[in-house]
Structure formats: C-alpha cells, structure tokens
VOVEX-745012 format. One record per residue (C-alpha): residue in three letters; x, y, z. Coordinates in steps of 0.25 Angstrom, whole numbers, padded with zeros to 4 digits, always signed. Layout:
N
ALAXYZ...
This chain:
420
UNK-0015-0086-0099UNK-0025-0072-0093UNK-0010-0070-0085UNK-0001-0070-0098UNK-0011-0061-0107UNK-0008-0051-0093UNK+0004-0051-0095UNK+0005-0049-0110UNK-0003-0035-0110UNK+0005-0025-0112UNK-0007-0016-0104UNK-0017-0024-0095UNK-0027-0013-0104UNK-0024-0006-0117UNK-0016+0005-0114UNK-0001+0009-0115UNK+0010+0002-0106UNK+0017+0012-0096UNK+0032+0010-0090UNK+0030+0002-0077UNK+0036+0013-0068UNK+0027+0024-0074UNK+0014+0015-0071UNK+0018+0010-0057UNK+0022+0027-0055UNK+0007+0031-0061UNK+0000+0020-0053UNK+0006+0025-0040UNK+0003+0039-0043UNK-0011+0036-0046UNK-0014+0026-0038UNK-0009+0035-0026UNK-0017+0046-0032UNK-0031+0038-0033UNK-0028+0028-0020UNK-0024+0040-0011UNK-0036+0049-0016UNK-0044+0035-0011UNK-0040+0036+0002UNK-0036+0050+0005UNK-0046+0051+0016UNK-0048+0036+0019UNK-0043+0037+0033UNK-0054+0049+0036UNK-0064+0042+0029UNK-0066+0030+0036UNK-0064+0037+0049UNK-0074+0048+0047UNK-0083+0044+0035UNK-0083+0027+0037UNK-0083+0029+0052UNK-0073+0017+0055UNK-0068+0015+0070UNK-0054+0012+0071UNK-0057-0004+0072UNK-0064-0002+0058UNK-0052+0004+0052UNK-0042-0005+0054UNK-0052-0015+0051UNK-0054-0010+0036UNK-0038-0010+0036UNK-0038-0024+0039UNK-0047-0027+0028UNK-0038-0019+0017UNK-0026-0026+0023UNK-0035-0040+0023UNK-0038-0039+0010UNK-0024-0034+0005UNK-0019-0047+0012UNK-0027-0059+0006UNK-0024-0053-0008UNK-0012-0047-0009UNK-0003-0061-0011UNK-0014-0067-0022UNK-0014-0053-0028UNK+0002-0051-0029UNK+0003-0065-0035UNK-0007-0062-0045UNK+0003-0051-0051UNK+0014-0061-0049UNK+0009-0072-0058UNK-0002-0062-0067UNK+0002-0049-0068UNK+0006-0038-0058UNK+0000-0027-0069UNK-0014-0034-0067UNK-0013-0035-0054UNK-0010-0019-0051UNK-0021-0015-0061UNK-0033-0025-0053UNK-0027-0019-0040UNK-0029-0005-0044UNK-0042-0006-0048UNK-0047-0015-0036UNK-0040-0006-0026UNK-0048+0009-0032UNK-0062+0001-0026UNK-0057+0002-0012UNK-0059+0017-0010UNK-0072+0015-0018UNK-0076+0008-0008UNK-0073+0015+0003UNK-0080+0028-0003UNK-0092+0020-0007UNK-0095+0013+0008UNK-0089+0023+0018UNK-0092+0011+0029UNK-0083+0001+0036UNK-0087-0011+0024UNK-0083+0001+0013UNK-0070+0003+0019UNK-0069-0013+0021UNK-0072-0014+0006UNK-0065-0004+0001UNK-0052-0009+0010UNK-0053-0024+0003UNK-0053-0016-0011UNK-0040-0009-0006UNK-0033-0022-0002UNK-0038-0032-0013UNK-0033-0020-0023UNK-0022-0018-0017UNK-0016-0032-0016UNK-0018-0032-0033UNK-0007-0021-0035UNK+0001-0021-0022UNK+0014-0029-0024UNK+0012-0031-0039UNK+0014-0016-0043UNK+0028-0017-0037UNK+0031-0030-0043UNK+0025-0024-0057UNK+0035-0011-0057UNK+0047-0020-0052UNK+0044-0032-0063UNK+0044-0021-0073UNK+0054-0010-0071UNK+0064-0016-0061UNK+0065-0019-0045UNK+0076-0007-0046UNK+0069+0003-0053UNK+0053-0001-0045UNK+0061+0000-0033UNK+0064+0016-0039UNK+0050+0016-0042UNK+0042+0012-0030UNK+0045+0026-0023UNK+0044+0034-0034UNK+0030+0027-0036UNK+0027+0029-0021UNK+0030+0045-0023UNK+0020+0046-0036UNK+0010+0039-0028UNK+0011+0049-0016UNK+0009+0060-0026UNK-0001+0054-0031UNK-0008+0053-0017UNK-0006+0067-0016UNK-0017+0070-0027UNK-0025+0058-0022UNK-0025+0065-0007UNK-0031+0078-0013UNK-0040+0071-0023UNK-0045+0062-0009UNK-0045+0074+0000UNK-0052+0083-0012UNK-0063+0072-0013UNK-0065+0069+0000UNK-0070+0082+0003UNK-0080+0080-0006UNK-0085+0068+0000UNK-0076+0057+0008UNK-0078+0046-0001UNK-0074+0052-0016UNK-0058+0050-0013UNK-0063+0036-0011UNK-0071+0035-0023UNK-0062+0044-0034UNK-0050+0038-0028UNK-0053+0022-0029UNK-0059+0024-0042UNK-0046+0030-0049UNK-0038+0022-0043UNK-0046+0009-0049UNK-0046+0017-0063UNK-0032+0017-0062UNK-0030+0004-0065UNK-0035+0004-0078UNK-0022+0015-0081UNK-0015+0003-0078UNK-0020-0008-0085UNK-0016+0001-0098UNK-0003+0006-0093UNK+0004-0006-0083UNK+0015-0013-0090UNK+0020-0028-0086UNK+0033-0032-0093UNK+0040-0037-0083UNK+0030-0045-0074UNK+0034-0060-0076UNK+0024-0068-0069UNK+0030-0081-0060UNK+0034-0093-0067UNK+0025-0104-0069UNK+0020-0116-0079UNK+0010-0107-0090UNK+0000-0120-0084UNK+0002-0116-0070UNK-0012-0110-0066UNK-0014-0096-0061UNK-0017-0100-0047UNK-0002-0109-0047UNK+0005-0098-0051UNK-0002-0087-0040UNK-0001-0098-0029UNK+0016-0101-0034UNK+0019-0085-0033UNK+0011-0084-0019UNK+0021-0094-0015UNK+0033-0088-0021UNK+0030-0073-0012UNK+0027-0081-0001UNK+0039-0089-0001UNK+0047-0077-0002UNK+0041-0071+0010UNK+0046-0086+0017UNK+0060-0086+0010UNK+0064-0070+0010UNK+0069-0060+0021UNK+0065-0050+0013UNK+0051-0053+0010UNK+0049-0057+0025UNK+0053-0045+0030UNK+0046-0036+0021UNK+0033-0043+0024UNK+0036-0041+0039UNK+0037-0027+0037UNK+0025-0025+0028UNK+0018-0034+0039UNK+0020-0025+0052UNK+0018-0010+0042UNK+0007-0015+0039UNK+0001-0019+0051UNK+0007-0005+0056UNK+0000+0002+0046UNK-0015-0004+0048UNK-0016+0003+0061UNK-0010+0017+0054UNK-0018+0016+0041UNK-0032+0013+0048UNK-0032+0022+0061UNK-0022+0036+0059UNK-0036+0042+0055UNK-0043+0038+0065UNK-0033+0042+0076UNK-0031+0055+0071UNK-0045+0059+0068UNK-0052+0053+0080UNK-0040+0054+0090UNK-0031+0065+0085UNK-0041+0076+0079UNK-0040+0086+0067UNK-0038+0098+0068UNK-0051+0106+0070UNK-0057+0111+0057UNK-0046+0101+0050UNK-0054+0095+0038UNK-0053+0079+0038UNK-0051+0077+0022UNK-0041+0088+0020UNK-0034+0082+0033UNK-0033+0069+0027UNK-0030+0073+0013UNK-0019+0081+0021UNK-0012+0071+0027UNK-0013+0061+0015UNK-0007+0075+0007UNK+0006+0077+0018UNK+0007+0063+0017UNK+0011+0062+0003UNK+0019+0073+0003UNK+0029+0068+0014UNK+0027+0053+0008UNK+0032+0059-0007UNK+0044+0067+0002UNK+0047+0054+0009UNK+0048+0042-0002UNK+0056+0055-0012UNK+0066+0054+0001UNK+0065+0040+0002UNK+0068+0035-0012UNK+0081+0045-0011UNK+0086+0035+0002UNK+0084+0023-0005UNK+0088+0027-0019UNK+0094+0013-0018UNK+0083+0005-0016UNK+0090-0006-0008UNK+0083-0012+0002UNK+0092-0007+0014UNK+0087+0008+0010UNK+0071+0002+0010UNK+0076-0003+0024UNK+0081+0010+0029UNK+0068+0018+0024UNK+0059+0007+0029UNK+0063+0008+0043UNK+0062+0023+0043UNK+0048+0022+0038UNK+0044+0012+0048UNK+0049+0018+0061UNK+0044+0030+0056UNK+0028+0026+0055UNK+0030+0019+0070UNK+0036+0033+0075UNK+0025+0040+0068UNK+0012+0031+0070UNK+0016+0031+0085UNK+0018+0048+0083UNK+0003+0049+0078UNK-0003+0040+0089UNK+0004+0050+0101UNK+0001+0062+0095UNK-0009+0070+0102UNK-0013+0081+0091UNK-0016+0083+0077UNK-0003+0090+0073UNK+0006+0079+0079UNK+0000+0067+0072UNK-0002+0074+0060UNK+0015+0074+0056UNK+0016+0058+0062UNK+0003+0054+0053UNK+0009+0060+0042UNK+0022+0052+0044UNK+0015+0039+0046UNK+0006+0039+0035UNK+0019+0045+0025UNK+0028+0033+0028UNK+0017+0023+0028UNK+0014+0027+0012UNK+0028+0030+0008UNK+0034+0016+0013UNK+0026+0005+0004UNK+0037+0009-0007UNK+0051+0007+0000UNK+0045-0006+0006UNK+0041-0011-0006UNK+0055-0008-0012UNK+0062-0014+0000UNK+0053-0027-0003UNK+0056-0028-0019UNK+0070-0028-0019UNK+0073-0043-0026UNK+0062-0049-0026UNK+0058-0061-0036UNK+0050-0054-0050UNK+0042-0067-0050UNK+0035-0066-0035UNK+0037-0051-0033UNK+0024-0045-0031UNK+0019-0057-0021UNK+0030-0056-0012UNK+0029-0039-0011UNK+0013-0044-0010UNK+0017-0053+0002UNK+0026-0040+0007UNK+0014-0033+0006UNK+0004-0044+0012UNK+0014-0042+0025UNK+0008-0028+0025UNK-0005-0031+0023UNK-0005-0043+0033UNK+0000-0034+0042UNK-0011-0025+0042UNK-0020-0037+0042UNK-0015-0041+0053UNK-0014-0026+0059UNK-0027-0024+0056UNK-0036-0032+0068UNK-0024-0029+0077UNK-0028-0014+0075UNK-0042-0014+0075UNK-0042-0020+0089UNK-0031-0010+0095UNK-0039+0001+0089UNK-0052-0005+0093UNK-0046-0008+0107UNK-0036+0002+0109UNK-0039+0012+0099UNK-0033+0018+0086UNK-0021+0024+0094UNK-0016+0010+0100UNK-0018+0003+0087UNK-0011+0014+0079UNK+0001+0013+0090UNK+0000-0001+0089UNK+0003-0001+0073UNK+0015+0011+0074UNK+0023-0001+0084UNK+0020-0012+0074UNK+0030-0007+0061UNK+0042-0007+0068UNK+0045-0023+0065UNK+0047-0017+0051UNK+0060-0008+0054UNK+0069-0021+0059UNK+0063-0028+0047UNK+0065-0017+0035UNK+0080-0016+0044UNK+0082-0031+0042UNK+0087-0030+0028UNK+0085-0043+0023UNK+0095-0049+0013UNK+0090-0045-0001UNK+0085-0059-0007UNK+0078-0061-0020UNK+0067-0068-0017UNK+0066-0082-0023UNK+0061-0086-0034
C-alpha cells in the first residue's frame, strides 16, 4: 500500500535522518525566521497598501479561520492513519504560497487568496507536528521541548522582523515575496531530514480502504471530545481565545494608525518592524520565566500560567481601547500581542498530557478547530460591530469575550486517558 511504502523511508527524500527533537527545534527557528519575515508588516500592509476598511479585515480573517476550519479535522486524520511526517512537509510548502499571494495582489481578493493559502496549509502541519515530536521522543520530554521550541522560534522572528522591516523599505511586498518563498523551500530541508520511528498509524484490517480508516479515526477524536472532560474544556477555551483574538489580530492596526496616530516624522515600517522587535524580546524573557514555573510540566502549573495569561490580554486589550495617546497604547499593545504569541505552547502542553498515540493529532486538531471555529464564528460578529459601531466597540467587544476561559483552564479536570 502508497501509505506503508511512507512509512518504510527512512527520509521522504534522500538525505540523512536528524534526531526528532533537533528537527522540530530547526523547523521552529526557521519557520519563525521565514513566516515572521512574511508578515512583519502585514498589519500595515493591508491598511495603507491594500486599503481595507475595517469590515474587510475582519472579513479576510474569517476566510483564514474558514478555511483552517473545513480542513483541519480531514487533514489531522490524514497524519493519523498516513503519516504525520508527510503531512508537516505538504503543510509547509502549501503555507509559503500564502504571503506570495499577498505580495503579488495587493487587493482585497490577494489578501482573500492568500488567507485560504495560509489556512489550508496550516491545517496540514497544525496538530501533526506535536503529535510527531511526542510519538517519537516521549510526551515527557516534547512536553520539555515545546517551550524551548517556542524560544528558537522567537529568535528566529527576531531576524525574520529585521529581514521583513529591511525589505519592506525597499518595496512593501518583497517581505511577502522572499518570506513565503523560503518558507515553501523549507520543506524540502525536511523531506530529507524528518525521521518517523514511532508514528504507528490506527489499527485496522490491511483490506480496510483508506477512506474507512480516515472516517474510523474522525470518529475516534470526536468521540473523545463527547466522552472526556479534558478535551471538552480545552476546546472551550480554544473556542472563545479564538473568537477574542479575531477582533485583536484584524483591527490593532487600524486603531492605532487611523485613531491613535504616530508620532510625527515616525516612519511606519521601522515602527512596525519595532513593535514586532520588543515583541520578541519580551516573549523570549517571558516563555524563559515561564518554563522555570512549570518545570513540572503538570497540568495544574499549565493552569496557573493559563489564567495569568488570559486575564492579562482582557486587562490589556481593554487598556489599548482607552488610551488616549501613542505612548500609552504603545506599553499595552506590546502586552497583548506578547502573550497572544508566547501562549500557543503551554496550551498545547496543558492539552497533551495522556492522550491516546493512536488518535492523538485529531483530537489536538479538534482543540484546535475550537480555536478556529471561534474565530469563524467571531468573524461576521466583528465585522458588523466594526461596520456599525466601529473598530473601538468591536475590539472592546473581543477583550470581554476571553474571560470564560479563566474558570475553565481553573476547572482542573481529572486527568483521563482518553479511550481507546
């Protein structure tokens, strides 16, 4: 069978095997080098270059999160029942043609296109990489992994600001262009270097056709959404970040330069390329002090830090709205958009803890069709309150809807494996 000849290769391409955790470590570096370079001026670009109202930008969100949402399941049960390694390396090189696109067709349909790029390619790698690392060096030791992962990736953003901010002098759309095309190269670096010794795909008859097997694993994440505490609650809380972050993500930008102002003489790019810069820094500082709180990697640490981190981003989000000038916005956007990136990797932790090999990258997919389906669903909400009442009353609108999260990341369900 196509699948067992997968399985059997040492390398999807000729090359030379790496040790997982050293690949997982280099795709986050690069990846954060080459996605961040991609987007380091993303939320100028489309206000000043791709003129988009605040209607339109919460539109084009709703599209990624649209796209991310139809595929994410079929995608994640693809890397359960084929291979998790082929699945990361498709996602990586469909993911690049989303800032090509936006470069290209600085226009409401580029940005559309571009976005569809973004979700389908994300939903390829997202939930399998994790799955991958775990199946082959251990929940214990990814658990360990995961934040040192998420540190290389913040350095590597650090270069991929000041190549995007460096480029986009030049011309806005280069950081587009350079940045989505590395990041699609990369996925030949691993084709020849990603290892898969411990994937075992679900258990089923050698007879039993493809689409059996894909249809029998859906069942089994879902069925543990039903069944388990756990998963419940943790795709509650992906479902209401997410739909807090789709008002965020689409209209900071517009705020602050059509409401708030710049600093006269300020240049935009450099501004940007700032912001993404401090960002960074004070991310790396935070996961550094992070990891050291919850060296244990239980759940009841996760917990802890995911409460801090959510009442944190309402406080702030609500902070940015009010202020009236550019100096006092400036220290609560920084806030907002540092805990927003430095979070993914102790939820994702919090999530993993015992769950069943066999159905593990469908059930963090369905986690993280929770976030996607609150964004989904986020998305029109927004894009009326922005259109009706502006981008101040939607963003206020999304600060208020992320506190469900603290009761349910305090709830502290029962650990449960999740059954097989």
């Amino acid at each position: 069978m196509p699948d067992s000849w997968i399985r059997r290769q040492p390398t999807l391409l000729p090359g030379r095997a790496l040790p997982a955790d050293v690949v997982y470590i280099a795709r986050a570096m690069w990846g954060g080098v080459f996605a961040t370079m991609s987007i380091a001026i993303y939320s100028l670009y489309v206000v000043r270059d791709a003129a988009l109202t605040p209607f339109e930008l919460v539109i084009v969100g709703a599209v990624l999160e649209g796209a991310t949402f139809l595929f994410e399941v079929p995608t994640g049960v693809v890397a359960d029942v084929l291979s998790r390694r082929l699945s990361i390396v498709i996602g990586t090189a469909l993911f690049g043609l989303g800032p090509i696109a936006f470069g290209l067709f600085p226009s409401f349909g580029g940005i559309v296109l571009g976005q569809i790029a973004f979700g389908v390619g994300f939903t390829f790698f997202s939930g399998a990489q994790e799955a991958w690392l775990a199946d082959e060096i251990g929940e214990e030791a990814a658990a360990r992994t995961y934040p040192r992962a998420a540190q290389w990736r913040q350095a590597g953003a650090v270069l991929g600001i000041l190549a995007g901010a460096g480029l986009g002098l030049i011309s806005h759309s280069l950081p587009f262009l350079v940045g989505g095309a590395a990041y699609s190269a990369f996925a030949l670096f691993l084709a020849m270097t990603m290892p898969e010794t411990g994937f075992r795909p679900r258990e089923g008859s050698e007879t039993q056709s493809s689409w059996a097997q894909l249809g029998a694993t859906a069942r089994g994440g879902w069925d543990a959404l039903r069944s388990t505490s756990m998963v419940r609650a943790a795709f509650l809380v992906a479902f209401v970040v997410g739909c807090s972050s789709e008002s965020w993500d689409r209209l900071w930008s517009y705020h602050l330069l059509e409401h708030i102002g710049l600093p006269a003489g300020m240049n935009e790019v450099l501004f940007f390329g700032a912001v993404g810069l401090l960002t960074q820094a004070i991310g790396f500082v935070v996961v550094r002090a992070v990891r050291n709180a919850t060296a244990d990697v239980s759940r009841a640490s996760m917990s802890r830090v995911l409460t801090v981190y959510y009442a944190a981003i309402a406080v702030a989000t609500a902070a940015f709205v009010a202020a009236g000038s550019f100096w006092v916005a400036l220290p609560a956007l920084l806030v907002v958009e540092c805990l927003r990136r430095t979070e993914p990797p102790f939820f994702t932790a919090w999530v993993n803890r015992d769950l069943d090999p066999s159905t593990r990258a469908t059930v963090l997919s369905s986690v993280s069709q929770g976030n996607a389906l609150g964004q989904l669903s986020g998305g029109p909400v927004f894009a009326v309150m922005a259109g009706a009442g502006g981008a101040v009353f939607a963003l206020l609108a999304g600060a208020g809807i992320i506190l469900p999260a603290l009761p349910l990341v305090r709830s502290r369900p029962k650990d449960e494996v999740i059954a097989r």
